[in-house]
GUTOR-320053 format. One record per residue (C-alpha): residue in one letter; residue number from 0; x, y, z. Coordinates in steps of 0.5 Angstrom, whole numbers, plus 500, padded with zeros to 3 digits. Example, Ala and Ser with C-alpha at 12.3 -4.5 7.8 and 13.67 -1.06 7.14 Angstrom:
// GUTOR-320053
rec r A&k 0&px 525&py 491&pz 516
rec r S&k 1&px 527&py 498&pz 514
This chain:
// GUTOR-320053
rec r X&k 0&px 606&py 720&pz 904
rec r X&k 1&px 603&py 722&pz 911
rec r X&k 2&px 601&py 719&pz 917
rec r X&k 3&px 592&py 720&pz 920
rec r X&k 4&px 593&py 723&pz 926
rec r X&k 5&px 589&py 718&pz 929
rec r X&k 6&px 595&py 714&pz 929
rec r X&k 7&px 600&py 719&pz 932
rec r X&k 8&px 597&py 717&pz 940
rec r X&k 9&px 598&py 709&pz 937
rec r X&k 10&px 607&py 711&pz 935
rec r X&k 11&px 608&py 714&pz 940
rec r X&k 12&px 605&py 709&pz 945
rec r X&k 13&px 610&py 703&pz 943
rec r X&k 14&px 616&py 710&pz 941
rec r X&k 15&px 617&py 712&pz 947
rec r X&k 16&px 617&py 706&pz 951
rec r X&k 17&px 622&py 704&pz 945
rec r X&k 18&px 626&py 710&pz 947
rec r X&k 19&px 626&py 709&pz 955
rec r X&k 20&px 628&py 702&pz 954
rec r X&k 21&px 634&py 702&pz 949
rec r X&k 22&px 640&py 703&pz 954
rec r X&k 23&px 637&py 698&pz 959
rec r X&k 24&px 634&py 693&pz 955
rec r X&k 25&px 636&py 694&pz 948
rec r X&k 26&px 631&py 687&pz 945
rec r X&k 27&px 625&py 690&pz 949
rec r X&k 28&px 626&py 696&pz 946
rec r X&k 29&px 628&py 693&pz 939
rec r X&k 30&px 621&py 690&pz 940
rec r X&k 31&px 617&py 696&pz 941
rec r X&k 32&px 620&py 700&pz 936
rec r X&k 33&px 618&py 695&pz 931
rec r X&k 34&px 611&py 696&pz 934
rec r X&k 35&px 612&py 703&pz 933
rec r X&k 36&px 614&py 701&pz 925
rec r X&k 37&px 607&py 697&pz 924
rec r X&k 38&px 603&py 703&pz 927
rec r X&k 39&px 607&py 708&pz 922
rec r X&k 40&px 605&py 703&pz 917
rec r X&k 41&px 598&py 702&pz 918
rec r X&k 42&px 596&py 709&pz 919
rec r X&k 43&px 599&py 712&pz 912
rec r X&k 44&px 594&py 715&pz 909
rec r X&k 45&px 598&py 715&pz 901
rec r X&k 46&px 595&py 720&pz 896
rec r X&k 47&px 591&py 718&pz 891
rec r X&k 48&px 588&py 720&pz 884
rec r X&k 49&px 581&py 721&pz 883
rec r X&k 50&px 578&py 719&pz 876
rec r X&k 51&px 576&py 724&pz 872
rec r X&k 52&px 569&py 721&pz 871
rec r X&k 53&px 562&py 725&pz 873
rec r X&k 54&px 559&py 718&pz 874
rec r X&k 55&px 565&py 714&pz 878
rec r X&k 56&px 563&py 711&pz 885
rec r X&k 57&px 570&py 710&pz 888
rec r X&k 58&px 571&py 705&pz 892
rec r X&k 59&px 571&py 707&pz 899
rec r X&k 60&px 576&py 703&pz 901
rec r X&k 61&px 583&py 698&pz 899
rec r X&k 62&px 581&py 691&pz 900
rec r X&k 63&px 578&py 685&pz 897
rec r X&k 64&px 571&py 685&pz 894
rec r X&k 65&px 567&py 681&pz 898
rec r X&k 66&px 560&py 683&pz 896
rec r X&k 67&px 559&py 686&pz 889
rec r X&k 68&px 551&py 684&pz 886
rec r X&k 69&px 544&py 685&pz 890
rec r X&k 70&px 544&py 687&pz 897
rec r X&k 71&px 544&py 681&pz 902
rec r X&k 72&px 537&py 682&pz 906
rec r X&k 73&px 537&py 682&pz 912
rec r X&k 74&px 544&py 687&pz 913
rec r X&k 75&px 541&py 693&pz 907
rec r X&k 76&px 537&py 697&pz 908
rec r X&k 77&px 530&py 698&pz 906
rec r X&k 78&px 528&py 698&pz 899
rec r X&k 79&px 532&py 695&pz 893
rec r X&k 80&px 539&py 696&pz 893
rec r X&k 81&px 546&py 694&pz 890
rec r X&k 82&px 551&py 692&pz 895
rec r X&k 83&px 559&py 691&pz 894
rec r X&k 84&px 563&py 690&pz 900
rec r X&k 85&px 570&py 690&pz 901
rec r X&k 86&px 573&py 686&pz 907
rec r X&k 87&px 581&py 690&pz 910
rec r X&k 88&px 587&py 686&pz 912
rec r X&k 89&px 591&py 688&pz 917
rec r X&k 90&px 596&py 690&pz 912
rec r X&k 91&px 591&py 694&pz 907
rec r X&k 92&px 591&py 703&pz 907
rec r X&k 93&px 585&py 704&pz 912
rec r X&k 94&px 582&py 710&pz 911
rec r X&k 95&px 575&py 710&pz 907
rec r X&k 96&px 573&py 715&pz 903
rec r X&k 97&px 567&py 719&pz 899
rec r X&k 98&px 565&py 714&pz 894
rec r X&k 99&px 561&py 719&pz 891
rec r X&k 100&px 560&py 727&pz 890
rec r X&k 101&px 553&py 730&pz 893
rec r X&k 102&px 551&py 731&pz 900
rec r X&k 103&px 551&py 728&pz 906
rec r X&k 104&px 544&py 727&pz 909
rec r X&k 105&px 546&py 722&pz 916
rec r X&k 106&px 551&py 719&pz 919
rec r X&k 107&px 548&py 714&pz 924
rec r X&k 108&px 553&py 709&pz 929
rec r X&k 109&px 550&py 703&pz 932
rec r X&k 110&px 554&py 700&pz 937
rec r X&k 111&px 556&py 691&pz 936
rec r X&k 112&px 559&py 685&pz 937
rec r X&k 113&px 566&py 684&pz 934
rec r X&k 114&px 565&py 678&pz 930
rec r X&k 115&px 570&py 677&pz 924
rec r X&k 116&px 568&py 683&pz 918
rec r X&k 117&px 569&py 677&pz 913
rec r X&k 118&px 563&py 674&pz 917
rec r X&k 119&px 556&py 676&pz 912
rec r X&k 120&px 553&py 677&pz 920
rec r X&k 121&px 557&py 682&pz 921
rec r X&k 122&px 554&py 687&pz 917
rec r X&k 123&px 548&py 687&pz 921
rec r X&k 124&px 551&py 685&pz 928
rec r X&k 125&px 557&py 688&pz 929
rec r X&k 126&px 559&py 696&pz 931
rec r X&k 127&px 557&py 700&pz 925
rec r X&k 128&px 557&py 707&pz 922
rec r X&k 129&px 553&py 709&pz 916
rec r X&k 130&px 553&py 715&pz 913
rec r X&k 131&px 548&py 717&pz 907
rec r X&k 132&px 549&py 721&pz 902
rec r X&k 133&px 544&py 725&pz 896
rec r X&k 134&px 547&py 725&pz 890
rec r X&k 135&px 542&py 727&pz 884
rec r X&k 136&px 535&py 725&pz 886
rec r X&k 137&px 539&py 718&pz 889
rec r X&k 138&px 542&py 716&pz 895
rec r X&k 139&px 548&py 712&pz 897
rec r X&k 140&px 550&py 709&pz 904
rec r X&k 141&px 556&py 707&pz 906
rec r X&k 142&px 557&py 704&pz 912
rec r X&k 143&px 564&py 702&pz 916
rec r X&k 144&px 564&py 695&pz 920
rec r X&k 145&px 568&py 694&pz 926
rec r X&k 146&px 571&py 686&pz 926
rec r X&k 147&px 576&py 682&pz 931
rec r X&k 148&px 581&py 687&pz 932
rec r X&k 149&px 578&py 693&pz 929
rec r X&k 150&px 574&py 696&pz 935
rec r X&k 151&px 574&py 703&pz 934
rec r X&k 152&px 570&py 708&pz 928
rec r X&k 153&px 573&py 715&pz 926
rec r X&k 154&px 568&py 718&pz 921
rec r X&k 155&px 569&py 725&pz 920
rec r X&k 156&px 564&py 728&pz 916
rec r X&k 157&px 557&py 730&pz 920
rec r X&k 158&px 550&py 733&pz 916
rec r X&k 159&px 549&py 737&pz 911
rec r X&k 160&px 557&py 737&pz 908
rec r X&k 161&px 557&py 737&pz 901
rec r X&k 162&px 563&py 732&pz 899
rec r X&k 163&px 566&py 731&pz 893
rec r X&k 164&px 568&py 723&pz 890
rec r X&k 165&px 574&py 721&pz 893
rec r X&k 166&px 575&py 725&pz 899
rec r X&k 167&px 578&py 723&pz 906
rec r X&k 168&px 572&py 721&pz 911
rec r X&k 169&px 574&py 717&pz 917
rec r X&k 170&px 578&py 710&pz 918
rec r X&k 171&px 578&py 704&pz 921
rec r X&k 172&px 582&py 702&pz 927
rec r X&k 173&px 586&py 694&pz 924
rec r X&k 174&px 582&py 690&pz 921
rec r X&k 175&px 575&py 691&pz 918
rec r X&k 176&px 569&py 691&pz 913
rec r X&k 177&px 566&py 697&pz 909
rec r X&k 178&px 559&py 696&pz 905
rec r X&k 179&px 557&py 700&pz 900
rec r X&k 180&px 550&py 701&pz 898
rec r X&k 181&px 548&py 704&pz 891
rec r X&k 182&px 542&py 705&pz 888
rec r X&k 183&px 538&py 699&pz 883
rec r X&k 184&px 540&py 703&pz 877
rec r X&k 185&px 548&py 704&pz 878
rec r X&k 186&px 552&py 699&pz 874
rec r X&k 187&px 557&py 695&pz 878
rec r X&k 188&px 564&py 695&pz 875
rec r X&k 189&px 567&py 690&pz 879
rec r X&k 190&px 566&py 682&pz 881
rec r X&k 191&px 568&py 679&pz 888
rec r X&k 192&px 575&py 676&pz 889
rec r X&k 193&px 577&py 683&pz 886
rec r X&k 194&px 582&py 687&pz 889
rec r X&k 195&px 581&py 695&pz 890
rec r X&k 196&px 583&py 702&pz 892
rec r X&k 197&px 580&py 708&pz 896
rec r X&k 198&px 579&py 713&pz 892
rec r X&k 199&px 582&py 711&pz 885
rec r X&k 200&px 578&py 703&pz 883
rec r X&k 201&px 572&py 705&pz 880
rec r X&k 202&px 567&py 700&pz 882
rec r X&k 203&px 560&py 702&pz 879
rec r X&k 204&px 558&py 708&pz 874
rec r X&k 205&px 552&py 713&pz 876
């Protein structure tokens, strides 16, 4: 298992003061090395194996469902549109991937609030990036909400990349939200309360 390299600033940030304080202060240095520890932890990006299925959509995230039926509206997008949204933990693998092969045709940020991600406002109010993605005639967004303590997006995909499902395309720093928006005809594969996994739990057939 690998570590993002985004969390590389965060481990060295609590590592090196470990390190410094050790002979001098020892409790300190145990307290930043377990800092150190939960940096490492949150930022692990472990493999994972895509279905071997044309028709998946994959979760783009680990999590719990928090949404998974007809778009909310005032927080979708224009048009008809089903909806799962997955709410992330502190303790969930943060790295959001592809939920479907095609062709990017957007990627739009908005800057927002910071209310919790489990709140239903959150979607509409909070820091956001939407990517879109052309697949077959249809299209799909997936969009990545900040929450209380997840105060910066990583998207690392821009227009015109061809993706493939279950590719790595960014993550979310702490805890978070990420919405998928999938067109009327997909059938959805799983029910709120459920737990998934980015890249592996097949949460809708194309």
């Amino acid at each position: 298992m690998t570590i993002d390299r985004a969390g590389w600033p965060f481990v060295h940030g609590a590592l090196i003061p470990a390190v410094v304080l050790a002979a001098v202060l020892p409790w300190l240095a145990v307290l930043f090395g377990i800092v150190a520890l939960f940096m490492v932890y949150f930022f692990r990006d472990p493999e994972r194996t895509v279905p071997d299925q044309p028709d998946a959509v994959v979760s783009p995230a680990d999590g719990r469902v928090l949404i998974a039926g007809e778009a909310e509206p005032g927080s979708a997008p224009p048009g008809a549109w089903k909806q799962i949204s997955i709410f992330l933990s502190p303790l969930d693998v943060h790295i959001n991937r592809i939920p479907i092969g095609g062709r990017v045709t957007r990627v739009e940020y908005t800057p927002g609030r910071f209310l919790a991600a489990y709140r239903p406002e959150s979607a509409r109010v909070n820091e956001r990036n939407d990517v879109w993605i052309e697949r077959d005639g249809g299209t799909v967004m997936c969009r990545q909400v900040v929450g209380v303590l997840a105060r910066r997006l990583v998207c690392r995909v821009a227009p015109g990349a061809v993706v493939r499902t279950g590719d790595r395309y960014g993550l979310m720093k702490f805890g978070s939200r990420i919405d998928l928006y999938l067109p009327p005809h997909v059938t959805l594969r799983v029910a709120r309360g459920d737990r998934v996994r980015g890249g592996e739990t097949v949460v809708a057939t194309w």
